[in-house]
C-alpha positions in Angstrom: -1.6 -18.3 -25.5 -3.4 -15.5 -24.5 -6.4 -17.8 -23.2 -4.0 -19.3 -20.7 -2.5 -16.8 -19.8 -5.7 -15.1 -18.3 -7.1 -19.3 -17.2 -9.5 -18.7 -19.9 -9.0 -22.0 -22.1 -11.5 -24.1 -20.7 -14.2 -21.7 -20.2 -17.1 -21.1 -22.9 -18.3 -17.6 -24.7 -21.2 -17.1 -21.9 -18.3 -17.2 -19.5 -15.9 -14.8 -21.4 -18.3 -12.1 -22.4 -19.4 -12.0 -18.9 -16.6 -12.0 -17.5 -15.3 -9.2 -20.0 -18.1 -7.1 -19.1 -18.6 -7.1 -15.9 -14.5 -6.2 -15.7 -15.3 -3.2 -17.4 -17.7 -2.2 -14.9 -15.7 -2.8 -12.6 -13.2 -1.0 -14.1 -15.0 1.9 -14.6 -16.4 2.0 -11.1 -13.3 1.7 -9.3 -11.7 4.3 -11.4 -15.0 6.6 -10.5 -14.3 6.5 -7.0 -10.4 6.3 -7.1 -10.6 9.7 -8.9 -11.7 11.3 -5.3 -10.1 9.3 -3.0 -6.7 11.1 -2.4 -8.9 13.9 -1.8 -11.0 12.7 0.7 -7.6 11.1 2.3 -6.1 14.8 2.1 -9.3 16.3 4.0 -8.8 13.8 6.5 -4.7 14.3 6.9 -5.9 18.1 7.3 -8.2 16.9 10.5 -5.5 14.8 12.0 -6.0 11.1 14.0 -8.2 12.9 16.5 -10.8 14.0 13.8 -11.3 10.7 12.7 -13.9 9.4 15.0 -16.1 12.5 14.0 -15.5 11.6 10.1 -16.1 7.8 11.1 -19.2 8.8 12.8 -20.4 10.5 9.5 -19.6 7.5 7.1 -21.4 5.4 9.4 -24.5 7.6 9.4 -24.4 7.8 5.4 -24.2 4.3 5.1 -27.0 3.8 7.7 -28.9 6.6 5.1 -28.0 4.4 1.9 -28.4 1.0 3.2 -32.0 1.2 4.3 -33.5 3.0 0.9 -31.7 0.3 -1.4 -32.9 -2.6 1.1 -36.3 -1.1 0.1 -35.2 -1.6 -3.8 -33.7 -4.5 -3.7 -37.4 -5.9 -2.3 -39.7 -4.6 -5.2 -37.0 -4.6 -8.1 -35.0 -7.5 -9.4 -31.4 -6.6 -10.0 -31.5 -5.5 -13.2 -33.7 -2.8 -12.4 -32.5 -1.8 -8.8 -28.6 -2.1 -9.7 -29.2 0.4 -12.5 -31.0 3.0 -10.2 -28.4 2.9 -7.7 -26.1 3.8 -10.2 -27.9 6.3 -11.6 -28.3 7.9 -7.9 -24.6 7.3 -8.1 -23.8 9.5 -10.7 -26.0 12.4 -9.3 -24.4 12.2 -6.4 -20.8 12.8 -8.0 -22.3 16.1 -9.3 -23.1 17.0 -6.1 -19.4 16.2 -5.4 -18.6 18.2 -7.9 -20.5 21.2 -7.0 -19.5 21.3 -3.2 -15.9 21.1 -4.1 -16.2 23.6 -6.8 -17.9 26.0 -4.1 -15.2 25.4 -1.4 -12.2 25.7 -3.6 -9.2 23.7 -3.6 -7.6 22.8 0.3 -9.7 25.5 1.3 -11.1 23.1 4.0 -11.3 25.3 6.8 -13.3 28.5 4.9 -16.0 25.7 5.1 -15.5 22.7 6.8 -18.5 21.4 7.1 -18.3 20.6 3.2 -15.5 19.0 4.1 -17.1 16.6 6.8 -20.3 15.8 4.2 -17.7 15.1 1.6 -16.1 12.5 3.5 -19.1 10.8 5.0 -20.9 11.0 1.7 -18.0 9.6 -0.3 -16.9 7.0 2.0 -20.0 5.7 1.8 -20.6 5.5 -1.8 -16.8 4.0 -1.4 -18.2 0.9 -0.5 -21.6 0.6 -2.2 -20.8 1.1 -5.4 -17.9 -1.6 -5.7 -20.7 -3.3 -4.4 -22.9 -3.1 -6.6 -20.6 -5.0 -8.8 -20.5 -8.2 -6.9 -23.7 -8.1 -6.5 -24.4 -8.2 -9.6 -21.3 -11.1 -9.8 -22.1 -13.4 -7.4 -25.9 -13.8 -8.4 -24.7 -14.9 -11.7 -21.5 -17.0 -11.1 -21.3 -20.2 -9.8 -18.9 -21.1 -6.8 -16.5 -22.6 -9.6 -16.8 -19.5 -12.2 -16.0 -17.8 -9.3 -12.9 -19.6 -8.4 -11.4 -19.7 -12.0 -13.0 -15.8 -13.4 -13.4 -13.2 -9.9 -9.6 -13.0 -10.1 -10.0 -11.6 -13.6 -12.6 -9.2 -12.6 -10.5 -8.0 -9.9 -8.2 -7.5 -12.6 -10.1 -4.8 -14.2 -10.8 -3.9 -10.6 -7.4 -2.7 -10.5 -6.8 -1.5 -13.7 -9.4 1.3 -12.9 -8.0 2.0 -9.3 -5.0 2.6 -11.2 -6.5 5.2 -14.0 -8.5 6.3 -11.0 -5.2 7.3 -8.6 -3.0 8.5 -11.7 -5.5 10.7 -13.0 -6.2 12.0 -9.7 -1.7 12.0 -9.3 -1.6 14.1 -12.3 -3.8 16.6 -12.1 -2.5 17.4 -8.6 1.0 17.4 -9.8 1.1 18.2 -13.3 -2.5 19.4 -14.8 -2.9 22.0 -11.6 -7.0 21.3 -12.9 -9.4 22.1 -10.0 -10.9 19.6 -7.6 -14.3 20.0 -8.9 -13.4 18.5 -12.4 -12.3 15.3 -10.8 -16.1 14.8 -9.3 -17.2 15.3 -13.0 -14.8 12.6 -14.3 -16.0 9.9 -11.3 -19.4 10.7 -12.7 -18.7 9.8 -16.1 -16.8 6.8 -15.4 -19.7 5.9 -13.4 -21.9 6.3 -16.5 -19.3 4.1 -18.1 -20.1 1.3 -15.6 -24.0 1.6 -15.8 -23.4 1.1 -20.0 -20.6 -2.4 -19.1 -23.9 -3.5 -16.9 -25.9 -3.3 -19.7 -23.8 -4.9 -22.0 -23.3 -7.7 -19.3 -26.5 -8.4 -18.6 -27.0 -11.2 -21.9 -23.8 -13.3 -21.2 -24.3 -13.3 -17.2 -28.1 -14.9 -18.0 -26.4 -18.0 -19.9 -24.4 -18.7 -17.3 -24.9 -22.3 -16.3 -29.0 -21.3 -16.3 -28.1 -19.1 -13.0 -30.5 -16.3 -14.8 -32.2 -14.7 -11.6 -32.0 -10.9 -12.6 -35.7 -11.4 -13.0 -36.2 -12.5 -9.5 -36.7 -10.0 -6.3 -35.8 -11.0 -2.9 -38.9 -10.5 -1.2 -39.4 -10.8 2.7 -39.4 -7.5 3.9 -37.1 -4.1 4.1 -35.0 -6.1 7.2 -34.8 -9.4 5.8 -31.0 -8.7 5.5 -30.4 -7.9 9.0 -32.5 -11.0 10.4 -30.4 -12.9 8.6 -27.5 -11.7 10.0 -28.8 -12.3 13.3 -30.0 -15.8 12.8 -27.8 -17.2 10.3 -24.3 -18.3 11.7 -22.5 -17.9 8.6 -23.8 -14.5 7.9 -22.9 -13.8 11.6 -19.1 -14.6 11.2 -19.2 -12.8 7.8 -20.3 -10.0 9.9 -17.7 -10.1 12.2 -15.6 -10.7 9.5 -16.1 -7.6 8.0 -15.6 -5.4 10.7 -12.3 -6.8 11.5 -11.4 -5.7 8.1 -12.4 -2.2 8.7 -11.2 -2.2 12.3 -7.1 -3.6 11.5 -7.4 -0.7 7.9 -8.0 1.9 10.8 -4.5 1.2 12.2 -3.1 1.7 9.2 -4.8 4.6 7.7 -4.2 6.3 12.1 -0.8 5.9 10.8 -0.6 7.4 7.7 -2.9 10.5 8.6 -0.4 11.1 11.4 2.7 10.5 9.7 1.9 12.2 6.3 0.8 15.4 7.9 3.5 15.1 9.9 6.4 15.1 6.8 4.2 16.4 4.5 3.1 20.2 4.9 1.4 21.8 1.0 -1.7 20.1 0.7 -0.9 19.2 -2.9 2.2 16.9 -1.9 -0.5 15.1 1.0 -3.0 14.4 -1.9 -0.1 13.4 -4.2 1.3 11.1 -2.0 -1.7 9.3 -1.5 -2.5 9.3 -5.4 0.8 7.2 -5.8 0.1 5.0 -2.7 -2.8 3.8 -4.8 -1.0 4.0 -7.9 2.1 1.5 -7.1 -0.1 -0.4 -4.7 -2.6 -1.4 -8.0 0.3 -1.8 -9.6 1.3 -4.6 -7.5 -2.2 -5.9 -7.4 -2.3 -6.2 -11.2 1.1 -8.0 -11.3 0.0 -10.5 -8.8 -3.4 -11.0 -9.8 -2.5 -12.1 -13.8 0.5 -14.3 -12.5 -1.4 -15.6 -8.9 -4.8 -15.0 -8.4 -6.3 -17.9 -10.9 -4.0 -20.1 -10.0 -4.1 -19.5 -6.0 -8.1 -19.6 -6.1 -8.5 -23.2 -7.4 -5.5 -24.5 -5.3 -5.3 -23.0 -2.0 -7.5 -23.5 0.8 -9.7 -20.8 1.6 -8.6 -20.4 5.2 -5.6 -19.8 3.7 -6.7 -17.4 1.2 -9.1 -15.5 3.4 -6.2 -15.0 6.3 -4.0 -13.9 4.0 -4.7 -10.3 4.5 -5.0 -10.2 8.4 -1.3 -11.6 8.4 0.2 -9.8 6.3 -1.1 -6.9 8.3 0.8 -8.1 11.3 3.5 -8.7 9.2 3.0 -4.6 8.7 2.2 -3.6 12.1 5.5 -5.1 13.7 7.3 -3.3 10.7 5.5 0.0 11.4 6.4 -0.2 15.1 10.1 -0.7 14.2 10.2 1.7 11.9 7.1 4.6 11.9 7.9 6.9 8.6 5.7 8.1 6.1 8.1 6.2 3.4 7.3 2.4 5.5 3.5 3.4 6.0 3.6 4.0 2.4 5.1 0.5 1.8 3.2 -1.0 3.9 -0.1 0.2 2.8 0.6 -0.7 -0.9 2.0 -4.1 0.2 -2.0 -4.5 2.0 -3.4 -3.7 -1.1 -1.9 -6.1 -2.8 -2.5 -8.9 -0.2 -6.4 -7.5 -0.2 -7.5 -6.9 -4.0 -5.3 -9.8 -5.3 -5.6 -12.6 -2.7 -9.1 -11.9 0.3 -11.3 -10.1 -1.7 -11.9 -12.2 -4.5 -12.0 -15.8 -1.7 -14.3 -13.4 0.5 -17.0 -13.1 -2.9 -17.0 -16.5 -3.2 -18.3 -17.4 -0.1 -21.3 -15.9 -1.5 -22.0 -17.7 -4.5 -23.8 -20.7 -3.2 -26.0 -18.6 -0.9 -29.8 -17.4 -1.5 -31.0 -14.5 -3.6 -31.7 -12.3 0.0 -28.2 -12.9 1.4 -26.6 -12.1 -2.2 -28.8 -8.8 -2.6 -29.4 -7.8 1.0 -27.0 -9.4 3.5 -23.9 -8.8 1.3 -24.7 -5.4 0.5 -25.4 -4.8 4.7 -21.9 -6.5 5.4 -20.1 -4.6 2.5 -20.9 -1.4 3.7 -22.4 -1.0 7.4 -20.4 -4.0 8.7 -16.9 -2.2 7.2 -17.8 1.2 8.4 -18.8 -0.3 11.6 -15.5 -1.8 11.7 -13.7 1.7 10.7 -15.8 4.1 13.4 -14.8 1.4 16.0 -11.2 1.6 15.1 -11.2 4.9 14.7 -12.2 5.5 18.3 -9.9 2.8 19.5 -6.6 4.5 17.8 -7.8 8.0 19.1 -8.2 6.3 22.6 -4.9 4.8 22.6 -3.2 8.0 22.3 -5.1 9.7 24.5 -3.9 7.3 27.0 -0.7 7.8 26.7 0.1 4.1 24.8 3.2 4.5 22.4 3.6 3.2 18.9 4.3 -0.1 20.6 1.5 -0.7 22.9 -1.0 0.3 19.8 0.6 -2.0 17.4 0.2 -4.7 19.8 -3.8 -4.2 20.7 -4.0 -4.3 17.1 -2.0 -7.3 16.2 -4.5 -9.2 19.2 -7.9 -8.0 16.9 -5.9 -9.3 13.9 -5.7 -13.0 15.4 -9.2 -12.9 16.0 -9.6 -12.2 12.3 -7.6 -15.0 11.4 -9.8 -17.4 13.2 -12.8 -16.4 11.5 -11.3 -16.9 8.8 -10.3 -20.2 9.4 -14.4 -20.3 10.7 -15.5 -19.6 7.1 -12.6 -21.3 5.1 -13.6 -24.6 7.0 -16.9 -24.6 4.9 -15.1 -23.4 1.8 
């Protein structure tokens, strides 16, 4: 029953341990960075919408930073070597977390705001690289048809740790009243957790269907990733892809930095509030990805799968321009969430699993970071312009709503080619 129930009945013991495994360290790395993100999201309500360019600008420079040094790995190291280093950089980079925000104090942003700024460029990018990491790892061992029936599961312990992550986070804030510093320490050792799942993973994912490259490097140079992009037309509309997904989340996130400083005013109620958004958005996520995801992979098209989150976000927009209150945003964003973690993400892995060793280790870490943080600075200045401007809630909801239909036809692009 229990086999079913998870779409598990057909598959064999290679399948299930691996899949298993890398949940956990998926899991464990979600939870790691979910720990510290209502806190970076507090920093950035305490900025405002016009101080997002400048925090935008930062993430993009720290992923510029990142990407380069572990396009350098990734071309002398086969992934079980250069996977493990990045997360042992990972780790030490939480303690450096840890002792920035111990040294600045709780909400004390403005005694030293420049901590502030490096926290959020530095986290943001280690945001997106080390979720990452674990499809990386994924979609160099999984087949396009593993993928289809057993990525929804590891989304599923995706989620669970986005959850742990945000109500740990929740109640320490609320309840605990323990010091922002301790939450860097507890990323860090989830992040350990993760590094001991890929170890354990490692066996099961090399019986896979005789997919065992973790051997292999993907040699051709420290920019092979980026000519890729430029030549390949697939990689290209992944690209663009990407950035429309960081572009139409910079709407959102406009909204919620306006309208949550606006209502909110103790620092503590900010960063709670946006602990629960992630808390009761998960919570949807994990509902909809044991009952839906499985099922929804291996029946649905994956036009319709990969424009399911670009619609659903004008389905938002139009709701946030009728309507523009904390308590909608906050609906909103966890109703996204759900669309994104249960439904795009796992059809947007996928797309890689046919695809060389270079575009699974290079190009798809290039696109999971710079791309989306591309995609975020360029919103970022867009909603800042808007307002400046003088365009109303109206006027920006419809500018956005226009990028959002351009995503949907990419999507259709890539789902075309399944």
């Amino acid at each position: 029953m229990l086999w079913r129930l998870l779409g598990l009945q057909d598959s064999t013991k290679a399948e299930r341990s691996a899949t298993f495994w890398v949940a956990v360290m998926a899991f464990a790395t979600l939870a790691s960075t979910f720990v510290l993100r209502p806190i970076r999201g507090q920093f950035g309500v305490s900025m405002g919408v016009e101080g997002m360019p400048e925090l935008y600008s930062l993430t993009l420079l720290a992923t510029v930073l990142m990407v380069v040094p572990f396009w350098s790995l990734a071309n002398r190291m086969p992934s079980r070597r250069f996977v493990a280093v990045a997360l042992h950089t990972g780790v030490a980079a939480l303690l450096a977390v840890a002792l920035g925000l111990w040294w600045v104090g709780d909400y004390q942003w403005q005694q030293d705001p420049w901590i502030g700024k490096l926290f959020w460029g530095g986290f943001s990018a280690l945001n997106v690289a080390l979720p990452a990491l674990v499809w990386i790892h994924a979609v160099e061992h999984f087949s396009k048809n593993q993928g289809k029936r057993l990525f929804g599961l590891l989304s599923v312990g995706a989620t669970l740790g986005a959850m742990v992550g945000s109500k740990i986070t929740s109640m320490a804030s609320s309840e605990w009243g323990l010091p922002n510093w301790t939450m860097a320490v507890v990323a860090a050792a989830l992040l350990g957790l993760a590094y001991y799942a890929f170890l354990k993973s490692r066996r099961p994912c090399s019986q896979l269907e005789g997919r065992d490259t973790s051997q292999q490097v993907a040699t051709g140079g420290i920019l092979q990733g980026l000519r890729i992009v430029v030549r390949d037309r697939r990689a290209m509309q992944i690209a663009i892809y990407m950035m429309l997904v960081g572009f139409v989340a910079t709407a959102f996130e406009a909204g919620q930095t306006e309208l949550v400083g606006a209502e909110l005013h103790r620092a503590w109620e900010q960063q709670t509030f946006l602990a629960n958004v992630g808390v009761y958005g998960n919570g949807l996520v994990l509902v909809l990805q044991l009952l839906c995801t499985g099922r929804l992979m291996t029946r649905m098209a994956p036009m319709a799968l990969l424009s399911s989150l670009p619609v659903v976000s004008i389905i938002g927009l139009v709701l946030y321009a009728v309507a523009p209150t904390a308590g909608v945003i906050f609906v909103l964003q966890v109703v996204r969430r759900g669309a994104n973690y249960a439904i795009e993400k796992p059809a947007r892995e996928v797309l890689y699993t046919p695809l060389d060793l270079a575009t699974k280790h290079k190009v798809k870490f290039l696109l999971d970071t710079f791309a989306l943080r591309l995609g975020d600075l360029a919103g970022a200045f867009a909603q800042v312009w808007l307002r400046q401007i003088g365009l109303g809630v109206s006027g920006i909801v419809t500018i956005t709503i226009a990028f959002a239909l351009v995503w949907i036809a990419i999507a259709y692009l890539l789902g075309r080619r399944g």
